[in-house]
SEGULO-752833 format. One line per 5 residues: their letters; for each residue y, z, x of C-alpha. Coordinates in pm, 1 decimal. Each point is the difference from the previous one (the first is absolute). Example, Ala and Ser with C-alpha at 12.3 -4.5 7.8 and 13.67 -1.06 7.14 Angstrom:
% SEGULO-752833
AS	-450.0,780.0,1230.0; 344.0,-66.0,137.0 $
% end
This chain:
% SEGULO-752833
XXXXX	2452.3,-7221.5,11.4; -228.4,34.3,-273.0; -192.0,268.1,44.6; -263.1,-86.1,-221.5; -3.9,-316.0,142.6 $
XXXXX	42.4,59.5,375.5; -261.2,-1.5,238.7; 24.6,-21.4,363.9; -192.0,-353.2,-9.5; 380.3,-62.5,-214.6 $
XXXXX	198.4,144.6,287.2; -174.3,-223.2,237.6; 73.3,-313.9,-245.0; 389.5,122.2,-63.5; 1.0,-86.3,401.2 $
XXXXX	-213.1,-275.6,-36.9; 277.5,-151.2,-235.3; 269.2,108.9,221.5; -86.4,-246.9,241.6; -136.6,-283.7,-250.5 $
XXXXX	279.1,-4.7,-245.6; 222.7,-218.8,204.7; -263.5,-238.2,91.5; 0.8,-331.4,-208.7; -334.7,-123.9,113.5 $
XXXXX	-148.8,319.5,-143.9; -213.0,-134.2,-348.1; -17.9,376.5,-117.1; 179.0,314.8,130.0; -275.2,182.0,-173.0 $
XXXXX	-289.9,-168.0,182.3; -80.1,332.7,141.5; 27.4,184.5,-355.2; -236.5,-154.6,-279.1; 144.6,217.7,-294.5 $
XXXXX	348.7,-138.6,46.9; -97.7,-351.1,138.7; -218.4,-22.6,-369.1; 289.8,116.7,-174.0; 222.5,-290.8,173.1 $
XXXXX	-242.0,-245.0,-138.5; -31.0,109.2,-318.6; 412.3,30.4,-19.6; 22.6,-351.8,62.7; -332.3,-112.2,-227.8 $
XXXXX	110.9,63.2,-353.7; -341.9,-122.8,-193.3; -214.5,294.0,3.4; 377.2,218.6,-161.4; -44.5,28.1,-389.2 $
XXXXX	336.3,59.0,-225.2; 47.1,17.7,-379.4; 356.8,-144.7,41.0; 112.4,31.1,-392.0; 300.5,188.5,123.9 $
XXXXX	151.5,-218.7,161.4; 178.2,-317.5,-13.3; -60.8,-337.8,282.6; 326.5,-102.4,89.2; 42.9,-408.8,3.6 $
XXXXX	14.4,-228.5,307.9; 395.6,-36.2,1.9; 25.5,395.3,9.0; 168.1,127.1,361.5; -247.5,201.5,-2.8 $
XXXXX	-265.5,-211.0,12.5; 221.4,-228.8,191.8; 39.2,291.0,257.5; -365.1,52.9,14.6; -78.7,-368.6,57.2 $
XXXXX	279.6,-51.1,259.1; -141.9,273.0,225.6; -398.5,-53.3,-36.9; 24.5,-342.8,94.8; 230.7,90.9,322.9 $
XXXXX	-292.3,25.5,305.1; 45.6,325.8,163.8; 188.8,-73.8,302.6; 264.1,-193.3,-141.3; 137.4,317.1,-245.1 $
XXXXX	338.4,-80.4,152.4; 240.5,294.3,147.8; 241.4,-42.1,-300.7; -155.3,16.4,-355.3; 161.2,-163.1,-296.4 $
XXXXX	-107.2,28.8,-378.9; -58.1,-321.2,-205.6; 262.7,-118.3,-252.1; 62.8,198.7,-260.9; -162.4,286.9,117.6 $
XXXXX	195.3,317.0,-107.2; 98.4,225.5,197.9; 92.8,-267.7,247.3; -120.9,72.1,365.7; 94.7,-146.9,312.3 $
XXXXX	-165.6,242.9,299.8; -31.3,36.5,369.3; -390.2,95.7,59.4; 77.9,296.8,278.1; -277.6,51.9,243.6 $
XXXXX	-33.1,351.7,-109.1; -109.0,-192.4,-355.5; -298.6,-178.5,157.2; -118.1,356.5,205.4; 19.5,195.2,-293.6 $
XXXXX	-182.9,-248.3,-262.8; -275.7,27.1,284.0; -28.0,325.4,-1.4; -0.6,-35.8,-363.2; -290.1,-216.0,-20.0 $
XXXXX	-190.8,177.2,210.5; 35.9,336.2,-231.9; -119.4,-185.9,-302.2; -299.9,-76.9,105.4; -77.8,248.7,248.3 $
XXXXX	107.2,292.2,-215.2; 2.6,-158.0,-361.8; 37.0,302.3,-239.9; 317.4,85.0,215.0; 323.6,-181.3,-71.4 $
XXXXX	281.6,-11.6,212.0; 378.4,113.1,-83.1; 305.0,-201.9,168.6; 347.7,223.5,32.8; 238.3,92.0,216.3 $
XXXXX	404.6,-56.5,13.1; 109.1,-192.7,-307.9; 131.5,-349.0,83.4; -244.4,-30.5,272.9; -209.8,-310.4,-200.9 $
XXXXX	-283.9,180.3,-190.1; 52.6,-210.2,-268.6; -10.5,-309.4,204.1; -277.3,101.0,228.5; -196.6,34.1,-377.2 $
XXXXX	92.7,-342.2,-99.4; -106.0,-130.2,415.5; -363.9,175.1,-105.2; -43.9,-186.0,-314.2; 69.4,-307.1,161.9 $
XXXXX	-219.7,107.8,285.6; -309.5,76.5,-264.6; 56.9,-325.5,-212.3; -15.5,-224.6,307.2; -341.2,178.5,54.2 $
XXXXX	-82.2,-44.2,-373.6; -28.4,376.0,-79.5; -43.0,170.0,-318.1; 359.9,193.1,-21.1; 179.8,165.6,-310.5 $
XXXXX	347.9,-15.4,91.2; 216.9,299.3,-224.8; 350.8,-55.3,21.3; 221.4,262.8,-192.8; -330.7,15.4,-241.2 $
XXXXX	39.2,-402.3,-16.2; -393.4,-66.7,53.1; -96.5,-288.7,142.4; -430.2,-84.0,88.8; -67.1,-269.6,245.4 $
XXXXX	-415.4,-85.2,-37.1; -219.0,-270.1,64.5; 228.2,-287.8,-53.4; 259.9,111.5,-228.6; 254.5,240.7,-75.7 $
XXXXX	28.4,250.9,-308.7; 276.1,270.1,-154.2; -49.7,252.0,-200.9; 254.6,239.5,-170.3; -2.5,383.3,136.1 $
XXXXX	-100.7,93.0,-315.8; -292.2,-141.9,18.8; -135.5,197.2,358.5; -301.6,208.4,-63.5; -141.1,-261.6,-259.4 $
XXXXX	63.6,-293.9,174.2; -288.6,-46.0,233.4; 54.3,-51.9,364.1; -264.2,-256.8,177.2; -317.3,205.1,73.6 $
XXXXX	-168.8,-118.5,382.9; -346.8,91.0,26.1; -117.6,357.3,51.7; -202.5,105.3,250.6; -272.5,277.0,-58.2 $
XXXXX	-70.9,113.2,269.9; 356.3,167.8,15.5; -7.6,176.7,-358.0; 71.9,-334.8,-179.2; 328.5,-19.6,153.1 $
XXXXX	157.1,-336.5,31.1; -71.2,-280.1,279.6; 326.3,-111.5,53.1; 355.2,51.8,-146.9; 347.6,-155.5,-169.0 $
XXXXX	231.9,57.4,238.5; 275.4,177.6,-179.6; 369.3,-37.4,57.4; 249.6,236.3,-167.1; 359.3,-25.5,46.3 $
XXXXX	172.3,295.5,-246.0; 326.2,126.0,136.9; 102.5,34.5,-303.1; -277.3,175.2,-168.8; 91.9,415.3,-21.8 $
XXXXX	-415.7,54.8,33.7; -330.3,-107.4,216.7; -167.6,-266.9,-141.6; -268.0,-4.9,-263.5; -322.2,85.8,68.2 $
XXXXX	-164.7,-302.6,-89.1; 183.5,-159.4,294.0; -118.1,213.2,256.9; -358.7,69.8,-91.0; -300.0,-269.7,85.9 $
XXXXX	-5.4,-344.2,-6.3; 403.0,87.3,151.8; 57.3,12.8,340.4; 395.0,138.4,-22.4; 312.5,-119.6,207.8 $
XXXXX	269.7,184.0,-75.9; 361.4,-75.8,109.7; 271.7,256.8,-91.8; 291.2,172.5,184.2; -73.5,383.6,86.2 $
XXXXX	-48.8,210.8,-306.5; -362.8,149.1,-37.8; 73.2,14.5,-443.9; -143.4,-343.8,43.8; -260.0,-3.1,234.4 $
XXXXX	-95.5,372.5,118.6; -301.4,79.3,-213.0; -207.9,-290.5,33.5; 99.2,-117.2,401.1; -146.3,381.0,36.4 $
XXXXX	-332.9,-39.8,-248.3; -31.3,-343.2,144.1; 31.9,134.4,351.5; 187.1,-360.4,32.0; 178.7,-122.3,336.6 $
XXXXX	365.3,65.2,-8.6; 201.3,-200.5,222.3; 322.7,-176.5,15.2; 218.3,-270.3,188.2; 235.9,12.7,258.0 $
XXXXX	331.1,-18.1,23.9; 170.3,-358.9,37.8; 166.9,-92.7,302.8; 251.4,-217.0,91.6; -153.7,-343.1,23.5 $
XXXXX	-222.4,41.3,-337.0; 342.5,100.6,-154.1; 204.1,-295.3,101.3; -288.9,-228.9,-90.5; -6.8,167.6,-327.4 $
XXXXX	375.3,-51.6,-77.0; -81.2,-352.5,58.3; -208.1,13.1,-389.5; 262.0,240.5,-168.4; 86.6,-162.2,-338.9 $
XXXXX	349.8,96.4,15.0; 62.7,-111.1,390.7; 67.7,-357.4,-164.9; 301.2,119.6,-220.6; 104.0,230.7,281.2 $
XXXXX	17.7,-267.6,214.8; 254.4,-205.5,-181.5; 191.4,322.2,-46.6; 60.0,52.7,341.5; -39.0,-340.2,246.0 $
XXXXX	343.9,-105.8,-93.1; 147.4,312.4,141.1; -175.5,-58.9,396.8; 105.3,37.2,226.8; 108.3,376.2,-31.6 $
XXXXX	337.0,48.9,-25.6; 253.3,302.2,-144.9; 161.0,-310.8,-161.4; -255.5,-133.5,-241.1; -167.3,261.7,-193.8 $
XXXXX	-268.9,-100.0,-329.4; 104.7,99.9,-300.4; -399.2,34.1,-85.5; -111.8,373.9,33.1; -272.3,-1.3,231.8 $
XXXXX	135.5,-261.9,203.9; 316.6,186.6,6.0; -217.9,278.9,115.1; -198.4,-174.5,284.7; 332.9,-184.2,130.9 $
XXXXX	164.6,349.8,21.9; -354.0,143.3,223.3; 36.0,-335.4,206.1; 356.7,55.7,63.3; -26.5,352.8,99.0 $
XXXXX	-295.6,-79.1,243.9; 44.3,-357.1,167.8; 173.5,-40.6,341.8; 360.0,-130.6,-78.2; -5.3,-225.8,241.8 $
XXXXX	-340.7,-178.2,-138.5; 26.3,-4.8,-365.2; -278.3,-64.3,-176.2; -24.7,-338.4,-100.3; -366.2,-64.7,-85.3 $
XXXXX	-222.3,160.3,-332.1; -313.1,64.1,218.9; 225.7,220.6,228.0; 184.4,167.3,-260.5; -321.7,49.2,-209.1 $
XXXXX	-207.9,150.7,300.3; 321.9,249.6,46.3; -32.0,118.7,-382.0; -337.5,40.4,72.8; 56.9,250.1,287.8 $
XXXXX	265.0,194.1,-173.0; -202.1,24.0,-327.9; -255.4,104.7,214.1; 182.8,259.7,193.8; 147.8,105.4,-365.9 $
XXXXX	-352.6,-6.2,-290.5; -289.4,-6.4,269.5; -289.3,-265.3,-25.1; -112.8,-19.4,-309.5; 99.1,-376.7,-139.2 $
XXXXX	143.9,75.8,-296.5; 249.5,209.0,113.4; 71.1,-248.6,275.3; 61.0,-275.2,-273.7; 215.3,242.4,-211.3 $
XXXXX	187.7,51.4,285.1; 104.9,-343.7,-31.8; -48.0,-116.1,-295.4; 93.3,249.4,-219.2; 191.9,246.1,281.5 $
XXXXX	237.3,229.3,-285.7; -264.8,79.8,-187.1; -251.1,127.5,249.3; 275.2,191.7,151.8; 115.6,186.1,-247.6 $
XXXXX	-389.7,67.2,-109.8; -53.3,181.1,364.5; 319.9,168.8,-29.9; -72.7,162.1,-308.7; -388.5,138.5,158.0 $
XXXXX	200.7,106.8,348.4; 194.4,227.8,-160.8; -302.3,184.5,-111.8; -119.8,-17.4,360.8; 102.1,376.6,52.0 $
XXXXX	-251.4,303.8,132.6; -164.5,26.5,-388.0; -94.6,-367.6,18.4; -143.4,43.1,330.0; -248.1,255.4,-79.7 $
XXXXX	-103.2,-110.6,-310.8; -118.2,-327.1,236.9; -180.5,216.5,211.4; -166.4,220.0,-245.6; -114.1,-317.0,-195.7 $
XXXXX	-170.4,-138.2,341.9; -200.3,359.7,39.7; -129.4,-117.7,-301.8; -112.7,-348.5,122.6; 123.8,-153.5,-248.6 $
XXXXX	227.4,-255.4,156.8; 241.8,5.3,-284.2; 402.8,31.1,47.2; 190.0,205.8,-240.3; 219.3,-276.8,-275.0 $
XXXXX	139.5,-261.1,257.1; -113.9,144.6,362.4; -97.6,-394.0,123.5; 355.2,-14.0,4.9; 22.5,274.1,334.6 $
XXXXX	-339.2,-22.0,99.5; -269.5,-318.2,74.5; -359.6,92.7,-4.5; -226.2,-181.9,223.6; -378.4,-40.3,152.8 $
XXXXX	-35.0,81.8,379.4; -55.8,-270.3,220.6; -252.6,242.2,140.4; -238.6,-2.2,-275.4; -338.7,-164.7,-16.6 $
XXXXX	-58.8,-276.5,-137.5; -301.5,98.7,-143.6; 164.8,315.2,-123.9; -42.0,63.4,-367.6; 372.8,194.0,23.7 $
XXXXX	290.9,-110.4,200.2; 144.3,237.9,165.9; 392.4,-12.1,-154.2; 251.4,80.0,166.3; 359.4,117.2,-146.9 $
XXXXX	375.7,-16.5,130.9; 355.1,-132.9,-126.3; 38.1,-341.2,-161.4; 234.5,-78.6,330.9; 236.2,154.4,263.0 $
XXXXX	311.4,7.4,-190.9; -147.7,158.4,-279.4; -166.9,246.2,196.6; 382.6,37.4,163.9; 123.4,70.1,-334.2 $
XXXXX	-274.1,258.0,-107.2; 59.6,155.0,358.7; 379.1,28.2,-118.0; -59.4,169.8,-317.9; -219.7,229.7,146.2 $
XXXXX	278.0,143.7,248.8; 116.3,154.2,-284.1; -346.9,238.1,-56.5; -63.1,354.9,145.6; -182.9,23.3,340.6 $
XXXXX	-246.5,166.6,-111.9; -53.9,-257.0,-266.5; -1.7,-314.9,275.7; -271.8,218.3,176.9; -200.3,59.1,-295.3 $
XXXXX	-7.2,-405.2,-85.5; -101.8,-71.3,341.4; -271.2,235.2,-11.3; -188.2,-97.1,-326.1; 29.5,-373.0,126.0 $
XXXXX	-100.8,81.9,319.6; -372.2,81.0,-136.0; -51.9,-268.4,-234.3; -184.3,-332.4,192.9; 201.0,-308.3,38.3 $
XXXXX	359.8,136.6,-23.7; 61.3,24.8,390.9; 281.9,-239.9,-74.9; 163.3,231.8,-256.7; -42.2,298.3,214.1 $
XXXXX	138.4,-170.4,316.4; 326.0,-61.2,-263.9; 20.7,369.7,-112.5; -48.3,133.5,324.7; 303.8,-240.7,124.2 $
XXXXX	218.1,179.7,-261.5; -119.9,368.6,79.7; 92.0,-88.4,363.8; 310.7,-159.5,-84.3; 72.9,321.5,-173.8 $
XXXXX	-92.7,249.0,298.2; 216.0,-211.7,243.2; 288.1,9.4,-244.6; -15.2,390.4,-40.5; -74.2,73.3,293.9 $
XXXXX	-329.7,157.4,0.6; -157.4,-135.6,304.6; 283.7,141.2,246.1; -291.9,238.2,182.6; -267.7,-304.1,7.3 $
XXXXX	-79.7,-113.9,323.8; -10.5,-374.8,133.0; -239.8,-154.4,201.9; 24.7,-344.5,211.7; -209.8,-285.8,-122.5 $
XXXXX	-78.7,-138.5,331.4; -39.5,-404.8,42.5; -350.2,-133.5,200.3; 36.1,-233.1,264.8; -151.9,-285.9,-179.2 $
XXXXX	259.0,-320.4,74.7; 156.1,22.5,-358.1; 341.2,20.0,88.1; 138.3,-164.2,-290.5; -254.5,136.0,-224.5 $
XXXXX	-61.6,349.4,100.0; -256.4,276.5,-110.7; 81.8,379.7,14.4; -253.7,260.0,-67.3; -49.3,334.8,23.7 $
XXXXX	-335.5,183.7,44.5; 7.6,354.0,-273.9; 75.6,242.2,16.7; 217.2,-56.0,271.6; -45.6,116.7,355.5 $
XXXXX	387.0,122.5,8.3; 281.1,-50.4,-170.1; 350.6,-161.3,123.2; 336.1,151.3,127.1; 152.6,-192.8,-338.9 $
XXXXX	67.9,170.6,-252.4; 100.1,-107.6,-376.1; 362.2,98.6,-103.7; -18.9,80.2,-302.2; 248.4,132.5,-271.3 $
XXXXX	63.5,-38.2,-377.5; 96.0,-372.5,-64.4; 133.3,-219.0,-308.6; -209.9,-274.0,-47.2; 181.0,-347.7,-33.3 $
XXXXX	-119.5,-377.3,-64.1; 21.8,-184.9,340.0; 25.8,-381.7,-140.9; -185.9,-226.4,236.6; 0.8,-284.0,-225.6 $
XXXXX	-51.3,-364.6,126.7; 420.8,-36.3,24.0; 47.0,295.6,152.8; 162.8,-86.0,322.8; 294.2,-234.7,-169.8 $
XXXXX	47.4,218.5,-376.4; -136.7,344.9,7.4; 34.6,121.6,423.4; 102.5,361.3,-25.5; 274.0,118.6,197.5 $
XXXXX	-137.6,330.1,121.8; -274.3,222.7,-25.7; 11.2,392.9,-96.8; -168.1,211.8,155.2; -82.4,218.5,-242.0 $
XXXXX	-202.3,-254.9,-254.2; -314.9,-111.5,-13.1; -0.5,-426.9,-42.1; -265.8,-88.7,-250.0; -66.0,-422.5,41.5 $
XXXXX	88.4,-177.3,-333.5; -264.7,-276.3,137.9; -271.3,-80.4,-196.2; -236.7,-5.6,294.6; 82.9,206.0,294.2 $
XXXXX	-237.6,-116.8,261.1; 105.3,262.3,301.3; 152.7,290.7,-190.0; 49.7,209.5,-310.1; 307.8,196.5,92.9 $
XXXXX	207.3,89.6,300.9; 296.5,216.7,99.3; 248.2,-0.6,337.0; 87.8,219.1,200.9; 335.6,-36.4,146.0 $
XXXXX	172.2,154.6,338.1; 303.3,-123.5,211.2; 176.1,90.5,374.0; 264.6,-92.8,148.4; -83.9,-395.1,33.4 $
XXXXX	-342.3,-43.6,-259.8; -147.5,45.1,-326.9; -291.6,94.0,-12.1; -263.7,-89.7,-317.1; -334.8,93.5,-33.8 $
XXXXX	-158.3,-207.3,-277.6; -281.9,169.3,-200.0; -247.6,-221.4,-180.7; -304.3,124.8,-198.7; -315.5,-137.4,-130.8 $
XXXXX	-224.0,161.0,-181.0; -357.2,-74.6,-55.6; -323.2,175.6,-88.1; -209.9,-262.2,168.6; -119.5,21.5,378.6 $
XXXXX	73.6,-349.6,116.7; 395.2,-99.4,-69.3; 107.0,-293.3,9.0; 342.5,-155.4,-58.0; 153.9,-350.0,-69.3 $
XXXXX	259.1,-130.9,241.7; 269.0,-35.8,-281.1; 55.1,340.5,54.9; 167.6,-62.8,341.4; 286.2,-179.1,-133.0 $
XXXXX	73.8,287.1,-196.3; -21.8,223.4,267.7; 277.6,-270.7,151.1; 166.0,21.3,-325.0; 17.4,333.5,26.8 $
XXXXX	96.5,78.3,391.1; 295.4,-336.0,-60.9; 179.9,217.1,-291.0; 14.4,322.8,240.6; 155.2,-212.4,289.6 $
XXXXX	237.2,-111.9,-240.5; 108.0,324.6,-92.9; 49.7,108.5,337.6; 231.6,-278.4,68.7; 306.3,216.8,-158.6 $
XXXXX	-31.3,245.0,268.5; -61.4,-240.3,269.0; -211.8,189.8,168.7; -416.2,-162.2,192.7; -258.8,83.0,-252.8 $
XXXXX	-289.0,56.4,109.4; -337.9,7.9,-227.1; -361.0,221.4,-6.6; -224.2,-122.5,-272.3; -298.0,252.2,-61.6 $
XXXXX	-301.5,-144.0,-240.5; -135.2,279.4,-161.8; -397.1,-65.9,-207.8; -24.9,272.6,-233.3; -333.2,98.2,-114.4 $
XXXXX	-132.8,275.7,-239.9; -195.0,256.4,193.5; -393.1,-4.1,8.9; -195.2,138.8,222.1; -290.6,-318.4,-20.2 $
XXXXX	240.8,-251.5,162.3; -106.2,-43.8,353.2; 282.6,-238.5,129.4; 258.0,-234.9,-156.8; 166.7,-330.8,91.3 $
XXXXX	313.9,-207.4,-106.4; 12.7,-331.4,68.4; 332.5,-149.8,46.7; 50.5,-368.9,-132.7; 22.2,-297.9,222.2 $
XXXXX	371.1,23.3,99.4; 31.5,260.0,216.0; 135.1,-128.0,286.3; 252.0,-297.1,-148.1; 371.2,26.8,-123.0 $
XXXXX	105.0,270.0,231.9; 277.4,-168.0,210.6; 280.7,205.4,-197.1; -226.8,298.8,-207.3; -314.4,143.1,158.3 $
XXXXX	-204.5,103.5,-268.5; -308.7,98.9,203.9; -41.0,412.9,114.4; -239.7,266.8,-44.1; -261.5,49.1,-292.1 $
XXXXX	-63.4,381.4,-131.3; -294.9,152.5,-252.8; 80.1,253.1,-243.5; -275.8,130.6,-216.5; 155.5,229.1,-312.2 $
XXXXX	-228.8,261.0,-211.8; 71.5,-70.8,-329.4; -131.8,259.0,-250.5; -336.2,-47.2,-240.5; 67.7,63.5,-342.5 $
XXXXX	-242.8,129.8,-221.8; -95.5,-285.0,-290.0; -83.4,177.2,-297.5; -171.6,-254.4,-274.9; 101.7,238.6,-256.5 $
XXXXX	368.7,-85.3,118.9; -81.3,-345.4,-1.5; -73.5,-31.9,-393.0; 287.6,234.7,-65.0; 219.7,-239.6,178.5 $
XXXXX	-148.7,-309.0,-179.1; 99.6,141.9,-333.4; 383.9,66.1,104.2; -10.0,-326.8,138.6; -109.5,-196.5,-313.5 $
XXX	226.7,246.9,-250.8; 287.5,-91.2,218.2; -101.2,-391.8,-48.0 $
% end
């Protein structure tokens, strides 16, 4: 908040608003605050304003802008429908879905401007997230309530007053006089109300001018994270900066629905349903998404129908770019070329990369080094106020398999260096996600080299509360005593375990080793990160003890039943390579939660997945759960280092 501006009569009114905002029979939300509820009025009541308007130029009745402007003040309220369209001829043609996190955050916009006018309020977060289009959803929003609003588009300025609309070249900002509201004395002179001021400059390598942030300009600012456009005057401003969340998958199959190039995609790639190896398009992207279809439908259900097939490229796109839309789109649209953008950024994904991300968020400056929104997606937590003037953001890769993929390169790094990443991210707010990843691959390593050979299990033991096929185990910490089972460890190879979807009838090993350490090729794996076996045989048995590891830095697990079928997958291919020696095999699985030590955990659960109890006429895949907490050094971060490192970096670049 303003400081200057904040009193704890405001607080009171921010709560006030909190529970008002959503009300339509509310007249006012400001009913209870007479500075902003005058500045609403005066917003809306343009005859007391003065203006010299020599600089600029009324644009005619058949403009699309005026068009635009006409369309959306005459539109009551409640009927701004959930997909927006621009007039004819408009340019740049939009066709939008109005996201519900639109309508909160224009709220919470309004609010700010006339609650804390000389503030502004800065949009970012992950790029191709829908700044841009959450701009053009506010102008719409402030024309239908016939606000004053200069509207800066890649320094094309447009003025909407009164009952017209005006341009005016850049050249002529700083002479060409902005609409002047009246001032109010009692507050040094300083104006009564505002021009709400929307600036959309991606492309701009500065912050905007001066003239555009200072009074009668109340500044919206949309731009992707890079503080060379916005740092100095969100900070002398003391303006809100928040951002939107992430898309999920409803919004983004609604979305596809007003894609511009779904219509030509379409008639690419009907003719060739249903699905078959037999008929492949000749079109690139369709050629692309029949080859994803092939590889994931069922082959006895091919897929026949474009809503199914669609809603499948969704998922994989998803599982592939994240949840920003315009990767998702890409993804389908436009599949070669997004691809080989990410695969140029992931090979710079190494240990170098990595800390210059981290030393860059000390900063708080919520900027990637050239191309980082292609590894990592930046967005608010779910857990911040709404009447918060900063979201609380929160950082971690664009999606599983890219985080896979960064995991892999990583193998290649130094201990010590694994250790040292987890440690700066571990002390850096909203990275938990990140550090949960690096700690996964400093396990993996320990298991693999056989460090933890003298750690000590303990049973997770399961309550008596009736979920049998959804079971809890916990542990209370430290524990009371540890267990008679110990971990066998030795110096392993690591190897890729494929658990793909056809794994059963293309890629079923035919025996495990014993000395390597299976690393899940999965995307997602919801019950484990790794495993090993341990194998034994007499006289009439063999004897496997199966080894599966997950490891968290959270104190509530919890798993998704998928996993089980791998576990299946997994027990199935041992039995089979037992059947040369014809010989009973008989199976132990231990689950094994691995946790980095601290001494302020007090107890720790993992919840297995609904599941538990089915499938197990041929492979039991339920048994005992174990703890393992593993001291992992802290590295000293030296800022000095930091900078040092920042320089290689960007000479290697």
């Amino acid at each position: 908040m303003d400081p200057e501006n904040t009193t704890m009569a405001d607080a009171h009114d921010d709560e006030q608003y909190v529970l008002e905002a959503s009300n339509p029979k509310s007249r006012s939300i400001f009913r209870h605050m007479p500075a902003a509820q005058e500045r609403e009025l005066n917003n809306a009541n343009h005859s007391e304003w003065e203006w010299e308007d020599d600089f600029w130029t009324a644009l005619v009745d058949n403009n699309p802008w005026v068009q635009l402007k006409n369309q959306w003040a005459q539109t009551p309220e409640n009927e701004i429908p959930n997909v927006i369209k621009t007039p004819p001829r408009f340019k740049p043609t939009l066709s939008f879905l109005v996201r519900d996190s639109y309508k909160e955050l224009f709220d919470r916009i309004w609010y700010r401007g006339f609650a804390h006018p000389r503030t502004g309020v800065l949009i970012t977060g992950q790029p191709g997230i829908g700044k841009t289009t959450f701009l053009w959803y506010t102008l719409i929003r402030l024309l239908n309530r016939r606000q004053p609003v200069l509207f800066v588009r890649n320094w094309h300025l447009i003025l909407f007053f009164h009952d017209g609309v005006f341009t005016t070249p850049r050249s002529n900002l700083g002479r060409a006089c902005l609409p002047t509201p009246p001032a109010d004395e009692a507050d040094e002179g300083r104006c009564r109300a505002f021009i709400w001021t929307l600036l959309e400059l991606d492309g701009a390598q500065g912050e905007p001018e001066t003239s555009l942030l200072e009074d009668p300009c109340f500044p919206v600012q949309a731009s992707s994270p890079n503080p060379k456009r916005y740092s100095k005057w969100v900070r002398v401003s003391n303006a809100a900066k928040w951002g939107l969340p992430l898309w999920d998958k409803v919004e983004l199959m609604q979305g596809l629905e007003l894609q511009q190039r779904l219509y030509q995609f379409q008639r690419n790639f009907e003719p060739y349903l249903p699905i078959s190896p037999k008929n492949i398009p000749l079109e690139r992207s369709a050629r692309v998404a029949h080859g994803i279809l092939l590889q994931r439908q069922n082959e006895d259900e091919p897929i026949a129908e474009l809503k199914g097939a669609f809603s499948i490229l969704v998922d994989d796109a998803i599982e592939e770019y994240g949840l920003a839309a315009r990767d998702i789109y890409a993804a389908i649209f436009a599949p070669a070329e997004l691809a080989d953008d990410h695969k140029v950024v992931l090979h710079k994904a190494c240990y170098e990369f990595l800390k210059l991300i981290v030393e860059q968020l000390w900063d708080e400056t919520m900027a990637y080094p050239e191309a980082g929104d292609r590894i990592f997606c930046a967005y608010p937590s779910p857990e911040t106020s709404t009447d918060s003037p900063r979201s609380l953001w929160l950082l971690n890769f664009k999606s599983t398999r890219i985080a896979k993929r960064v995991m892999e390169q990583l193998r290649a790094c130094a201990q010590d260096r694994l250790e040292e990443l987890y440690t700066a991210y571990r002390v850096v707010p909203g990275l938990s996600v990140l550090v949960g990843w690096f700690f996964e691959a400093l396990a993996v390593r320990y298991l693999i080299c056989g460090q933890l050979k003298n750690m000590d299990l303990a049973e997770m033991r399961r309550p008596s509360d009736g979920l049998d096929n959804a079971p809890t185990f916990k542990i209370d910490l430290p524990p009371s005593s540890k267990c008679r089972v110990s971990l066998p460890m030795a110096r392993r190879s690591d190897c890729i375990l494929e658990l793909s979807e056809k794994f059963n009838r293309q890629t079923l090993p035919t025996g495990f080793r014993s000395r390597c350490f299976y690393i899940p090729d999965a995307s997602n794996n919801p019950l484990f990160d790794a495993l090993f076996v341990e194998e034994s045989t007499d006289n009439t048995a063999l004897h496997f003890v199966l080894w599966m590891f997950q490891a968290t830095t959270g104190v509530d697990h919890k798993g998704l039943r998928e996993g089980y079928s791998s576990a299946q997958k997994v027990m199935l291919a041992l039995n089979k390579s037992a059947q040369a020696v014809s010989k009973v095999v008989r199976f132990e699985i231990r689950y094994v939660l691995i946790f980095p030590e601290d001494n302020k955990r007090t107890t720790a659960s993992w919840h297995m997945p609904e599941g538990w109890t089915e499938k197990l006429q041929s492979l039991d895949h339920r048994e005992k759960v174990y703890y393992l907490d593993i001291p992992i050094p802290v590295c000293a971060l030296d800022p000095l280092a930091f900078l040092t490192l920042q320089l290689d970096f960007a000479a290697q670049s």
